[in-house]
C-alpha positions as CSV (number, residue, x, y, z in Angstrom):
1,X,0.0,0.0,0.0
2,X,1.5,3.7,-0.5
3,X,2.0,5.8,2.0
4,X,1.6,8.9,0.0
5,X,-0.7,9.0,-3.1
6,X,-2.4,11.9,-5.2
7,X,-5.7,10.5,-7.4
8,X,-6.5,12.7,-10.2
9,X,-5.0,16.3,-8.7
10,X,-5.0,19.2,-10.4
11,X,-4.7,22.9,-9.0
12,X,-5.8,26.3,-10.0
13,X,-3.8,29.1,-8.9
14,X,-6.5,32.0,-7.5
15,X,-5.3,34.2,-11.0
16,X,-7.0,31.6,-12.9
17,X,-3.8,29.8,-14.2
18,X,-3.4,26.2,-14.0
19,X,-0.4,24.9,-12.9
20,X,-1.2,20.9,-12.4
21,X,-3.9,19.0,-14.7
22,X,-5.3,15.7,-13.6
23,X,-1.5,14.3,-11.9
24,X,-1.4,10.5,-10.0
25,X,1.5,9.4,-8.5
26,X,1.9,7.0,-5.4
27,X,4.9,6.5,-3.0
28,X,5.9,3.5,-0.9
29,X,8.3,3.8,2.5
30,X,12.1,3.6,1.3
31,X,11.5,5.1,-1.6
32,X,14.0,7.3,-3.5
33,X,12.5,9.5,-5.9
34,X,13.5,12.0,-8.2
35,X,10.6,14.6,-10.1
36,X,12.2,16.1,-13.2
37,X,10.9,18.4,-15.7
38,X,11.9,22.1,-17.1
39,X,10.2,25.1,-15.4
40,X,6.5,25.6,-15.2
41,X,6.2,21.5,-15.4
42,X,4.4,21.8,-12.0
43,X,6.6,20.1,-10.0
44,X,7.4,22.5,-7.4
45,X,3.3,23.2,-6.9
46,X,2.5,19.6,-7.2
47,X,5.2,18.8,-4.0
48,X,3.8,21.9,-2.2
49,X,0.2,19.9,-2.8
50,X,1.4,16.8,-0.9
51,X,2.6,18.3,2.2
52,X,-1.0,20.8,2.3
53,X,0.8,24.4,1.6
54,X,-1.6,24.1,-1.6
55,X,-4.8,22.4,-1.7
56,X,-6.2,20.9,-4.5
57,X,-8.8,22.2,-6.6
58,X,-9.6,19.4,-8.0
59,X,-8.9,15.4,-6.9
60,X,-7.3,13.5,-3.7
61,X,-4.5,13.5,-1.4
62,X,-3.8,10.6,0.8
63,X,-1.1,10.1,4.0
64,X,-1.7,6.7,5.2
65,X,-4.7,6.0,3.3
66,X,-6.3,8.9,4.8
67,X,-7.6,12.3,3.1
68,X,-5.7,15.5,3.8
69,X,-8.7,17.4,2.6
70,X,-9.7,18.2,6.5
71,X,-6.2,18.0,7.8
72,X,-4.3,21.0,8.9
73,X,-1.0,21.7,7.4
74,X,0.4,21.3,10.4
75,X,-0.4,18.1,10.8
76,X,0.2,16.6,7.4
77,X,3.6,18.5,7.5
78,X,4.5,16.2,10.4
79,X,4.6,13.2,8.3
80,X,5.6,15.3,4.7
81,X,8.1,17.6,5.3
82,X,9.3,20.2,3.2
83,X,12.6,21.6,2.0
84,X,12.5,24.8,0.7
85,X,14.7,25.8,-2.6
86,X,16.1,28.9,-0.9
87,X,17.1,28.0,2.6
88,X,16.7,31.8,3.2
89,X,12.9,31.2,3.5
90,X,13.2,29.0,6.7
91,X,15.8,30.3,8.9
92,X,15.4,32.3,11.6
93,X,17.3,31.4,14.1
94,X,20.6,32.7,16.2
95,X,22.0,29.2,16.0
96,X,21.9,26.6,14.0
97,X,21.2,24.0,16.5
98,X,18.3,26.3,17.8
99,X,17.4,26.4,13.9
100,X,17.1,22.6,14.4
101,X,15.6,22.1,17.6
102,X,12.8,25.0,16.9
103,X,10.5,22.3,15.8
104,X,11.3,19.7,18.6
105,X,10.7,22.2,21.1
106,X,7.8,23.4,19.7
107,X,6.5,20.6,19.7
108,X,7.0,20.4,23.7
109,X,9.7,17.1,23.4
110,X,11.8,16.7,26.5
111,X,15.0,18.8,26.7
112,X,17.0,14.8,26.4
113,X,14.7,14.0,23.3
114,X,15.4,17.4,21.4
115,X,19.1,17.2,22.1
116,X,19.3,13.7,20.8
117,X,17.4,14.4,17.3
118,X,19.5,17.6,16.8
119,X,22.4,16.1,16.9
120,X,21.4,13.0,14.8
121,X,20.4,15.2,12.3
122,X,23.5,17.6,12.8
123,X,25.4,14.5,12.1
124,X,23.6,13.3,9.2
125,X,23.8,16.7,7.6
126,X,27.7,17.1,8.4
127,X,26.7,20.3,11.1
128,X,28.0,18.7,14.1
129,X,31.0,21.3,14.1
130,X,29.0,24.0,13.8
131,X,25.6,24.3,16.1
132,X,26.8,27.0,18.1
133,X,27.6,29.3,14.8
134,X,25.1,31.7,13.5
135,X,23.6,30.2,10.4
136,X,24.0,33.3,8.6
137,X,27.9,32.3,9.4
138,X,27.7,29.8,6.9
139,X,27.6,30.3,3.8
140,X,24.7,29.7,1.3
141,X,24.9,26.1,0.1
142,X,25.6,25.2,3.8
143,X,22.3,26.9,5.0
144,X,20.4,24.2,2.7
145,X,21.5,21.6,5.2
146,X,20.2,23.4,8.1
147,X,16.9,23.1,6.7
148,X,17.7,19.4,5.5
149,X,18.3,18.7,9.3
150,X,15.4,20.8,10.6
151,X,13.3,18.6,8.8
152,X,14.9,15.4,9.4
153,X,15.1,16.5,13.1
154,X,10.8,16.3,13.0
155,X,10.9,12.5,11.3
156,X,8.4,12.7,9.1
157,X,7.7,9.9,7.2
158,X,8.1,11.8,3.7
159,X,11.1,14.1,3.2
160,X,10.5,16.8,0.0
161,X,13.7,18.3,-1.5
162,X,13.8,21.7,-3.7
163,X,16.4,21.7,-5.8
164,X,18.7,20.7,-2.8
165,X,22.2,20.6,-5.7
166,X,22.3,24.5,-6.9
167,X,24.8,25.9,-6.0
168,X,26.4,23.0,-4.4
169,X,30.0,21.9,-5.3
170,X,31.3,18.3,-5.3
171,X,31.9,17.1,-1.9
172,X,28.6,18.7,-1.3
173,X,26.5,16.8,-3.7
174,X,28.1,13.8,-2.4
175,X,26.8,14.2,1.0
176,X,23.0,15.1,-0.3
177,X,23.3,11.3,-2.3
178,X,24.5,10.2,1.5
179,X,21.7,12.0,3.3
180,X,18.6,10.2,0.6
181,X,20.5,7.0,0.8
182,X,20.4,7.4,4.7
183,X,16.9,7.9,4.9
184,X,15.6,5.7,2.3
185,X,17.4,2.9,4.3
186,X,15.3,3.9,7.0
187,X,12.3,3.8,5.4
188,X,11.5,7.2,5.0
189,X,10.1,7.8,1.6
190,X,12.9,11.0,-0.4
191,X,11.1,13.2,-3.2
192,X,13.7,15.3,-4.5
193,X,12.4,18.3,-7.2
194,X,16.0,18.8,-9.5
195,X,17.3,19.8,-12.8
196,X,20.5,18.3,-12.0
197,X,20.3,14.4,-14.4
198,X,23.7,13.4,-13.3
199,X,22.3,14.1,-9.5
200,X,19.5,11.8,-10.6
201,X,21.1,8.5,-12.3
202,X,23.4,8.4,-9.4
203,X,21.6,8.3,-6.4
204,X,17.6,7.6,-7.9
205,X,16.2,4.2,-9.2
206,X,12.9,6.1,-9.9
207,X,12.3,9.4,-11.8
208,X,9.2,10.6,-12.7
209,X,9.0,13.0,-15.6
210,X,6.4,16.1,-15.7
211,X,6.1,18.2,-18.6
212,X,3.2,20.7,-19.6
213,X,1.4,20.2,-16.2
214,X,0.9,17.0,-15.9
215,X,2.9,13.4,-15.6
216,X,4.4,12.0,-19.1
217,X,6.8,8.8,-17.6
218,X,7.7,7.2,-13.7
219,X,10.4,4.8,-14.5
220,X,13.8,4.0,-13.8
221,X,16.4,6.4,-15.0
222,X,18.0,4.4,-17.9
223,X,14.3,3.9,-19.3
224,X,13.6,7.7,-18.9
225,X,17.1,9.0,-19.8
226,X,17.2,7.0,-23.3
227,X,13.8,7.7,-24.3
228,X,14.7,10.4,-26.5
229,X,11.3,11.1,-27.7
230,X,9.8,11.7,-24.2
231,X,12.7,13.8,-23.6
232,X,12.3,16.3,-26.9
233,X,8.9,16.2,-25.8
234,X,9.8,17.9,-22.0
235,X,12.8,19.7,-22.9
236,X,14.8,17.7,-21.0
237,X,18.7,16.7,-22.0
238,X,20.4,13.5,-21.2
239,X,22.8,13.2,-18.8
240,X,26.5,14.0,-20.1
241,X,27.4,10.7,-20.2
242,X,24.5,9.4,-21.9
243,X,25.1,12.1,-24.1
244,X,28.6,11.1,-25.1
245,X,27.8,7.5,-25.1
246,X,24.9,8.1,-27.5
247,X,27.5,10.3,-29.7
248,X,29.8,7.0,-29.9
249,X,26.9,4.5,-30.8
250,X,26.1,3.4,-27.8
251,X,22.8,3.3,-26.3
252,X,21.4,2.1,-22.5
253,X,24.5,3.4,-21.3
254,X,24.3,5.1,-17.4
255,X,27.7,5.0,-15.5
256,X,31.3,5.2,-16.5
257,X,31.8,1.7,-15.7
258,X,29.1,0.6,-18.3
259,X,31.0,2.7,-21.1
260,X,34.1,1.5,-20.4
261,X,33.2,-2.3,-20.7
262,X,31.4,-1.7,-24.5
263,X,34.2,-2.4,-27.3
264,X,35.1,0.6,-28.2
């Protein structure tokens, strides 16, 4: 049974526009999955649907088999948490372990209960140096894993991610791939919103492809990534080395290892 399921949603922004038409998609616990598509897809509004900052006009969202349509945000974002593209829109604390206690405390946990999530989730999200800093200390792409952890620090069942690679160098990326392996393994269920392919055939064995407001492919990444039709269709390139294996004569091709066993 999925945890998280949307039946038929579509949503109406109150200027008329329509920014999802008639979307399904269900989600199981461990569950890595990454929604691709070029801007004005809907993927970012059809993520902010799942965790009630939108509502649907139209269709059904269920957590646990049950409706969100009476459910207050707050409640559905304690089993869908979100992760905002800018970190910027969610920090506002003096320190960063404040930052990721706020919700813990909030939530009126025991002083030995919020110490021992913050620091889980400090470690997780390679902060465990920093808590007493300032997070306006850091600098940008490090503020995108004080929000990672703040959310993580809440367990909810569904983590959402916004784009969490811009701006993010090497070593960086490598630790977001750590962070939705991590949690996958613990049966949390990873959504991750990015235009960053290579981000996605490393780390996700599901992609689901949005283009023109509604869903055109969920399947694994080679399947997605060598459709070239589909992708003409949502403006959406292969990944480089897809691209440079296709340029040899080579199709199905995803990692390095794959394109060095073919006889070249």
């Amino acid at each position: 049974m999925a945890y998280l399921e949307l039946k038929n949603v579509s949503y109406v922004y109150p200027n008329g526009y329509t920014a999802v038409e008639d979307v399904s998609m269900a989600f199981k616990e461990g569950e890595a999955v990454a929604i691709i598509g070029q801007n004005g897809a809907g993927k970012t509004t059809t993520v902010k649907l799942m965790n009630g900052l939108l509502r649907p006009s139209k269709g059904e969202i269920l957590v646990e088999g049950e409706s969100t349509e009476n459910k207050t945000t707050a409640s559905i974002a304690r089993k869908v948490g979100y992760v905002f593209q800018n970190p910027d829109d969610q920090i506002f604390q003096e320190s960063i372990y404040k930052e990721i206690a706020y919700g813990l405390v909030k939530q009126k946990m025991s002083h030995e209960e919020v110490k021992r999530r913050a620091l889980e989730a400090a470690r997780l999200c390679g902060l465990e140096e920093d808590l007493e800093e300032h997070p306006y200390n850091l600098p940008y792409s490090k503020r995108k894993f004080i929000t990672i952890a703040a959310i993580v620090a809440m367990d909810p069942k569904v983590v959402i991610l916004d784009e969490p690679t811009a701006g993010q160098d090497r070593a960086s990326i490598q630790l977001l791939g750590d962070i939705v392996h991590k949690l996958a393994e613990k049966n949390k269920i990873v959504i991750t919103i990015t235009h960053d392919m290579e981000f996605v055939v490393k780390y996700f064995k599901r992609v689901i492809v949005m283009a023109e407001k509604k869903v055109r492919r969920d399947g694994g990444p080679r399947e997605i990534f060598w459709d070239e039709e589909l992708l003409r269709f949502s403006s959406l390139k292969q990944p480089y080395l897809c691209q440079l294996a296709n340029l040899l004569g080579y199709r199905d091709i995803l990692t390095i290892d794959e394109l060095l066993e073919v006889d070249l």
